[in-house]
C-alpha positions as CSV (number, residue, x, y, z in Angstrom):
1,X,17.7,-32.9,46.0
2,X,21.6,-32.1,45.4
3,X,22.1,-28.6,43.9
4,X,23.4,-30.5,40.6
5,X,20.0,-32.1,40.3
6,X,18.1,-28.9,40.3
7,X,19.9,-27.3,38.0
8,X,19.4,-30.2,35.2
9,X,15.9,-30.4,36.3
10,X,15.1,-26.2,35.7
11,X,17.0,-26.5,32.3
12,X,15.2,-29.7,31.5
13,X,11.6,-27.0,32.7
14,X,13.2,-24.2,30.8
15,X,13.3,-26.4,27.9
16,X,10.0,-27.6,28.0
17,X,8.2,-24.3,28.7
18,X,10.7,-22.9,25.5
19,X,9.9,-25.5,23.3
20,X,5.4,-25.5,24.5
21,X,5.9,-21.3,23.7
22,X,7.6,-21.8,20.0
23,X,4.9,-24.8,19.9
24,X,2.1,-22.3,20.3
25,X,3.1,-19.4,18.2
26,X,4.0,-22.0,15.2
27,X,0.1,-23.9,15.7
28,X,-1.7,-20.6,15.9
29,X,0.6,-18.5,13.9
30,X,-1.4,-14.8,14.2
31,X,0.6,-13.4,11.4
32,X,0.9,-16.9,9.1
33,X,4.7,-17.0,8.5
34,X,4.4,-20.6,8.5
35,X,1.1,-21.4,7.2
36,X,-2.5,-20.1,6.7
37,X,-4.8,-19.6,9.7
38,X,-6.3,-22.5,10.7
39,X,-8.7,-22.3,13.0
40,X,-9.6,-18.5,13.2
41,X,-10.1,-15.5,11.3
42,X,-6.8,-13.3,11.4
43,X,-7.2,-10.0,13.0
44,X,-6.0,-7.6,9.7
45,X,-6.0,-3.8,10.1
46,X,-3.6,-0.9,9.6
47,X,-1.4,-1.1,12.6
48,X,-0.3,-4.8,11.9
49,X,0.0,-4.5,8.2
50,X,3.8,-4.9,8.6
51,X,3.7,-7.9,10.1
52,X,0.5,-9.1,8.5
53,X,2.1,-8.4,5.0
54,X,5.0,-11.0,5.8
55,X,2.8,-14.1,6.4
56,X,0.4,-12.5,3.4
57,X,3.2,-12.4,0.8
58,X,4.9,-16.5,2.0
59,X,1.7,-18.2,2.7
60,X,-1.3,-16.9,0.9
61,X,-2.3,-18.7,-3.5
62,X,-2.1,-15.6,-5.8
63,X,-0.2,-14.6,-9.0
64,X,-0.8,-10.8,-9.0
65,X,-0.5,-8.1,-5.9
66,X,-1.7,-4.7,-5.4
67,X,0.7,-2.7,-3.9
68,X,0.1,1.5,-2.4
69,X,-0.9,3.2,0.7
70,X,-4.2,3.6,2.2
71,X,-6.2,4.5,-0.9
72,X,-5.4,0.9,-2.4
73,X,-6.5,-0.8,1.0
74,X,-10.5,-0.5,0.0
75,X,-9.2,-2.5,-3.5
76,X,-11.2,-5.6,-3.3
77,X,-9.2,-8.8,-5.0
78,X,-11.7,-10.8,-6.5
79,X,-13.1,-7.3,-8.5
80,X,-9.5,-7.3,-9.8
81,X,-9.5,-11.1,-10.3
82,X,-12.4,-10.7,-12.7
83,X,-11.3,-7.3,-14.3
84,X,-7.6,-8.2,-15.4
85,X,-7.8,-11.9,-14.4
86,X,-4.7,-13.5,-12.3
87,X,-5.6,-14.1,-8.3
88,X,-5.0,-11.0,-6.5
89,X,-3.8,-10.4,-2.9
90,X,-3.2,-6.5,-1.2
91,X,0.3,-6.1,0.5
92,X,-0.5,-2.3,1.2
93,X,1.4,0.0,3.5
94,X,-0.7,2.8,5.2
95,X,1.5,6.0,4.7
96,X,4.1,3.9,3.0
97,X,6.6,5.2,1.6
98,X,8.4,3.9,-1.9
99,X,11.0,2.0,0.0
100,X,8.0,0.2,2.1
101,X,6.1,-0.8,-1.3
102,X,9.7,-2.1,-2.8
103,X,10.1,-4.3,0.7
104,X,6.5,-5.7,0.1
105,X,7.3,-6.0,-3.8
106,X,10.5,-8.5,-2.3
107,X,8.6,-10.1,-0.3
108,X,5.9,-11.6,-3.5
109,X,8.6,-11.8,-5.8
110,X,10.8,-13.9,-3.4
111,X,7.8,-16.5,-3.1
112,X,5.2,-16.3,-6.0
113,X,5.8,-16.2,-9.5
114,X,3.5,-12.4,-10.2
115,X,2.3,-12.2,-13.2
116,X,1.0,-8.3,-12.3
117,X,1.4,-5.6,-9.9
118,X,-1.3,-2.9,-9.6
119,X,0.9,0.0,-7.8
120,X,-1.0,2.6,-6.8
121,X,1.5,5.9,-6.9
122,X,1.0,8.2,-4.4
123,X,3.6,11.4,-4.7
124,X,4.3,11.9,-1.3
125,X,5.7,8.3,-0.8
126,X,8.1,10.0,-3.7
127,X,9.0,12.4,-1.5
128,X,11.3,11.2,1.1
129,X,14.9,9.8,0.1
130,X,15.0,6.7,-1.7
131,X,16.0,4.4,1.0
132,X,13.7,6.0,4.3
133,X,11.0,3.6,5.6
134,X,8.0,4.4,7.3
135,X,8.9,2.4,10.2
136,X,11.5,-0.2,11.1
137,X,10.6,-3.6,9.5
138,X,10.7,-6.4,11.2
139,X,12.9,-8.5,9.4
140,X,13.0,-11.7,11.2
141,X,9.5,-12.0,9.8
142,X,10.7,-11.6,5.9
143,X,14.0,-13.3,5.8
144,X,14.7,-17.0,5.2
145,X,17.4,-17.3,8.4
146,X,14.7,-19.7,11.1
147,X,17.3,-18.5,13.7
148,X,15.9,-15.1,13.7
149,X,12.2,-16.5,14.2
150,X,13.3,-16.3,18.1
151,X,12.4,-12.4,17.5
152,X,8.5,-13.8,16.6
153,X,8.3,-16.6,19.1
154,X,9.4,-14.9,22.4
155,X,7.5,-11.7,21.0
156,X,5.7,-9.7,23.9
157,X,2.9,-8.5,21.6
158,X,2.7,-11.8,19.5
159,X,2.1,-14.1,22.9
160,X,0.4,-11.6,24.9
161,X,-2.1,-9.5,22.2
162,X,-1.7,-11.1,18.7
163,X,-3.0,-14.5,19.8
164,X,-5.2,-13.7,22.7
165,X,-7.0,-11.4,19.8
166,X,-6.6,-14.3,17.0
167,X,-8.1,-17.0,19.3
168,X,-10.7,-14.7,19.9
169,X,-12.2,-14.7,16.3
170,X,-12.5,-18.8,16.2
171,X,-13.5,-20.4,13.5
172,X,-12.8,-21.7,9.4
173,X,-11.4,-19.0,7.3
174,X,-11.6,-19.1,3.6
175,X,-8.8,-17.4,1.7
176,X,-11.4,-15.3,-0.8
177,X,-12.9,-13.6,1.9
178,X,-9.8,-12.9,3.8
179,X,-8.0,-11.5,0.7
180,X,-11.6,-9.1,0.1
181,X,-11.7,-8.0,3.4
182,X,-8.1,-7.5,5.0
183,X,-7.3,-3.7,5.9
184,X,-10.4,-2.8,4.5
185,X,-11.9,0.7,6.3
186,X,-14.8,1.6,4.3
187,X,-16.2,4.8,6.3
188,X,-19.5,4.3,7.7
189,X,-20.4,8.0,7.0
190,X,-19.1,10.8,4.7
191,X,-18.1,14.3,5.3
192,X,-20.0,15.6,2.5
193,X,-18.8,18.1,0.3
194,X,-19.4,21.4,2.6
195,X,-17.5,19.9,4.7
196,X,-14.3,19.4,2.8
197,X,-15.0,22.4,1.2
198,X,-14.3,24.0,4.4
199,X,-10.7,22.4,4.7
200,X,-9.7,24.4,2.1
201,X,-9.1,28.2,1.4
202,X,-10.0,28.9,-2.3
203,X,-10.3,32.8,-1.3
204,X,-6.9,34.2,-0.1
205,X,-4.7,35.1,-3.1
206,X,-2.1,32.3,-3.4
207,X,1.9,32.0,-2.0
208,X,4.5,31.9,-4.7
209,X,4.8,28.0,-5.8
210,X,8.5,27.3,-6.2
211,X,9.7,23.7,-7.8
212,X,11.8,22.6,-4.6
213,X,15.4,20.5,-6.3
214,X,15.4,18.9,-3.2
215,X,11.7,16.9,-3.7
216,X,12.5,16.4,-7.2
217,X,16.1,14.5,-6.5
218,X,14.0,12.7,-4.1
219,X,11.6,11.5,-6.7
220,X,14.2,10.5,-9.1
221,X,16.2,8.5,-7.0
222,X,13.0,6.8,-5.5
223,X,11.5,5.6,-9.0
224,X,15.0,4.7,-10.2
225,X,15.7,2.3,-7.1
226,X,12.5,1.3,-6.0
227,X,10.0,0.4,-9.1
228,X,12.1,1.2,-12.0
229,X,14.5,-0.9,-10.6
230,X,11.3,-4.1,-10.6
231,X,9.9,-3.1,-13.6
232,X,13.4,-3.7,-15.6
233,X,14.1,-7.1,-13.9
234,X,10.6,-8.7,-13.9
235,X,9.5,-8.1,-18.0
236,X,7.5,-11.3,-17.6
237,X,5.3,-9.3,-14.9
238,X,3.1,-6.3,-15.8
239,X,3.1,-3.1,-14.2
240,X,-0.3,-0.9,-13.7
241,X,0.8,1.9,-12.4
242,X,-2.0,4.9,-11.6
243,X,-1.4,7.6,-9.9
244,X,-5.2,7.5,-7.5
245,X,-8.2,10.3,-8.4
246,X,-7.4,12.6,-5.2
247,X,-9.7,14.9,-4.9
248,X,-9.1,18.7,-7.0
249,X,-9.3,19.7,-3.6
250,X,-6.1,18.0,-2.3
251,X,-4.4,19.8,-5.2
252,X,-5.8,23.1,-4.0
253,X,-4.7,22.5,-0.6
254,X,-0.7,21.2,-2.1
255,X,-1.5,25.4,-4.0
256,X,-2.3,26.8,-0.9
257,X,0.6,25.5,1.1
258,X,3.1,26.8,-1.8
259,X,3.9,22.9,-2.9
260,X,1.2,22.3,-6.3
261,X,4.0,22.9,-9.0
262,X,6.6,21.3,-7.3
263,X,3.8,18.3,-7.2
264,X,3.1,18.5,-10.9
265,X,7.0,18.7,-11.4
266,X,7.4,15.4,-9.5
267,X,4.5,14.3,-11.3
268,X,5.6,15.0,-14.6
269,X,8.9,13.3,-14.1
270,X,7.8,9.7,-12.6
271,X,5.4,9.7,-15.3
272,X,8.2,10.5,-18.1
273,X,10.1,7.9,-16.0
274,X,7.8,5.3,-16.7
275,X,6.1,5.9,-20.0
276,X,9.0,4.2,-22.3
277,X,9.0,1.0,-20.0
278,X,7.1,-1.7,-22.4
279,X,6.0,-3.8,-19.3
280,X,4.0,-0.9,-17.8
281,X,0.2,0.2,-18.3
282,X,0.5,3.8,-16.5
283,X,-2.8,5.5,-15.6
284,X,-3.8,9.0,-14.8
285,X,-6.9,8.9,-12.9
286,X,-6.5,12.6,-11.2
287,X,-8.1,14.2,-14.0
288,X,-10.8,11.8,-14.4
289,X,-14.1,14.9,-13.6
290,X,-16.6,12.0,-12.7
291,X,-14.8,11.4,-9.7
292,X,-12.7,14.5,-8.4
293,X,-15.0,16.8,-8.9
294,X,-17.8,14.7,-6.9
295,X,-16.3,15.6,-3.0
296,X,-19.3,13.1,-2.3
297,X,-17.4,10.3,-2.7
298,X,-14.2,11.2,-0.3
299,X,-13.7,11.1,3.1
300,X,-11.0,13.6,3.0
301,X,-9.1,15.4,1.1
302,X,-7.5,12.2,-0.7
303,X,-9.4,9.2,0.7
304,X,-12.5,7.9,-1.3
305,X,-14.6,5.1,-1.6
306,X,-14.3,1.6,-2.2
307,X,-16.9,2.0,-5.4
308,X,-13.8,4.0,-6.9
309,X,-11.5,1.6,-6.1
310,X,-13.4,-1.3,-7.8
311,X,-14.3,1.1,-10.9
312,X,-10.4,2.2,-11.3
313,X,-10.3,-2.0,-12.0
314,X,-12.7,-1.8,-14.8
315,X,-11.0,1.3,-16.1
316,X,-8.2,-0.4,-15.8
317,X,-9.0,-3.7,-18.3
318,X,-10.5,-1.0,-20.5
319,X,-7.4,1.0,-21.0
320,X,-9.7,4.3,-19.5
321,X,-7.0,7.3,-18.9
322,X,-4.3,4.8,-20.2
323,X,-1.6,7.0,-20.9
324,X,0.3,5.4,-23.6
325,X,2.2,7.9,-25.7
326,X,4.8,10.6,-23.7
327,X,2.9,13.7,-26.1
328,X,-0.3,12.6,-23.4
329,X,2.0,13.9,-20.1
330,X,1.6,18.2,-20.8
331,X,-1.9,17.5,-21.8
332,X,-2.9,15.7,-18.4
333,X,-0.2,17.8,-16.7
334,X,-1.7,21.3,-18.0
335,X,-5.2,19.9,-17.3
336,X,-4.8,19.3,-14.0
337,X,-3.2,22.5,-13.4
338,X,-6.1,24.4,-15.2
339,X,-8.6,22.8,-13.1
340,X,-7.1,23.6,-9.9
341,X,-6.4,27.0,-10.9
342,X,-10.0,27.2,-12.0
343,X,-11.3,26.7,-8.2
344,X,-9.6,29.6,-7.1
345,X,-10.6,31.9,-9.7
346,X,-14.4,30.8,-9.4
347,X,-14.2,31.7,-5.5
């Protein structure tokens, strides 16, 4: 075989092996950029959420999104289908930041016409400047550009771990019990309350608790560019907005590390932020006693149970801790501060 013949025939192999690679990844499709899964049940959890949220947000039916960190992942769809109406998907971020909720917010807008947006608010995702993401994104996976897709076809971890692990789970898929169980995590036990109790010290006196300027330039600039920013150029869509039913034990934890009225400050001004907007429901939930008073029901200090997160739809469609006129902010502000106070005080 001349040299000039080889050469032809190990491009011409090249190709072929290229072409059965891009092949495979587009059929079986682990993160369904280009369609639904077909022929298995995706492999959803926390560490691939960024790259499961792209193919979640192009290829998934729905008309509504819920959108926060980990305490929205135990939201189950079809609760919030039947509370609010609209088909629901989740395009959560665990420890996302507000940047990382605006990218995911993009990413339904871009393909679905939403008709709402359940946003959990957490305030640390406030925290940070406006533009910081949790991680880097993978982009290739969320643009339009196909000559990017290289990056997902000739992926290590895409042909070597995400399809080995989605052809492990053969078999039909429907999309209502995908969009119910993705990233759920549902503990199988509970702390109980002694034990979270015992996270926090409600007997040494207290640290000074200075408003930090820095935190609160960071909140303003991250409601202003990423959800004020939505909520202004998508009237036709509506906004709940709640800030999630910690429990008063998280907020004596933020007092005990000097941070609670810098918290309430941040607090104060995302809700003052929002009130006025006519396309946003915004919801209070962190004073609501049944639930964070009852450590029962969390698994730490913040995270609780998927009953709470299928309640909070309920409250939700019945306007429960609706928070509708700005003279309602000092009142759930001061009460919030009371009760946390109160723990210390009673220990």
């Amino acid at each position: 075989m001349t040299s000039k013949r080889w050469c032809l025939l190990t491009a011409v192999l090249l190709l072929l092996a290229s072409a059965a690679v891009v092949l495979l990844v587009v059929v079986v499709d682990p993160y369904e950029i280009y369609h639904r899964a077909l022929f298995y049940s995706p492999p959803y959890n926390s560490g691939t959420q960024v790259y499961s949220n792209a193919g979640v947000a192009r290829s998934f039916t729905y008309d509504s999104i819920i959108i926060g960190s980990s305490v929205t992942e135990n939201c189950t769809p079809s609760v919030y289908d039947a509370a609010l109406g609209g088909r629901f998907v989740k395009l959560c971020m665990n420890g996302g930041l507000s940047r990382d909720h605006a990218r995911m917010m993009d990413a339904a807008f871009a393909t679905h016409e939403i008709l709402q947006v359940v946003y959990g608010l957490d305030l640390f995702a406030y925290s940070q400047y406006y533009n910081n993401l949790k991680a880097p994104m993978p982009e290739y996976l969320y643009d339009d550009n196909l000559l990017t897709d290289v990056h997902y076809w000739f992926n290590r971890s895409v042909l070597f771990s995400a399809i080995p692990e989605a052809l492990g789970r053969l078999g039909a898929t429907d999309e209502d019990e995908a969009r119910d169980r993705m990233f759920f995590w549902d503990p199988p036990e509970m702390p109980g309350e002694q034990a979270l109790l015992s996270l926090v010290d409600l007997v040494s006196p207290l640290p000074e608790q200075p408003v930090s300027q820095r935190l609160m330039e960071f909140a303003q600039g991250s409601v202003e560019e990423n959800l004020l920013s939505y909520v202004r150029a998508h009237r036709e869509t509506t906004f709940y907005v709640f800030f999630p039913p910690y429990s008063l034990l998280y907020w004596a934890n933020e007092a005990r590390n000097g941070e609670f009225e810098t918290r309430l400050a941040q607090k104060e001004l995302l809700m003052r932020a929002l009130i006025g907007e006519e396309n946003v429901r915004l919801f209070d939930f962190q004073t609501h006693d049944v639930w964070v008073r009852d450590y029962g029901l969390y698994y730490d200090l913040i995270h609780y149970t998927s009953p709470v997160n299928d309640a909070m739809a309920t409250a939700m469609a019945q306007s429960t801790c609706l928070i509708d006129d700005a003279s309602q902010i000092s009142t759930q502000i001061d009460a919030l501060r009371q009760a946390v106070y109160a723990l210390f005080d009673a220990s």
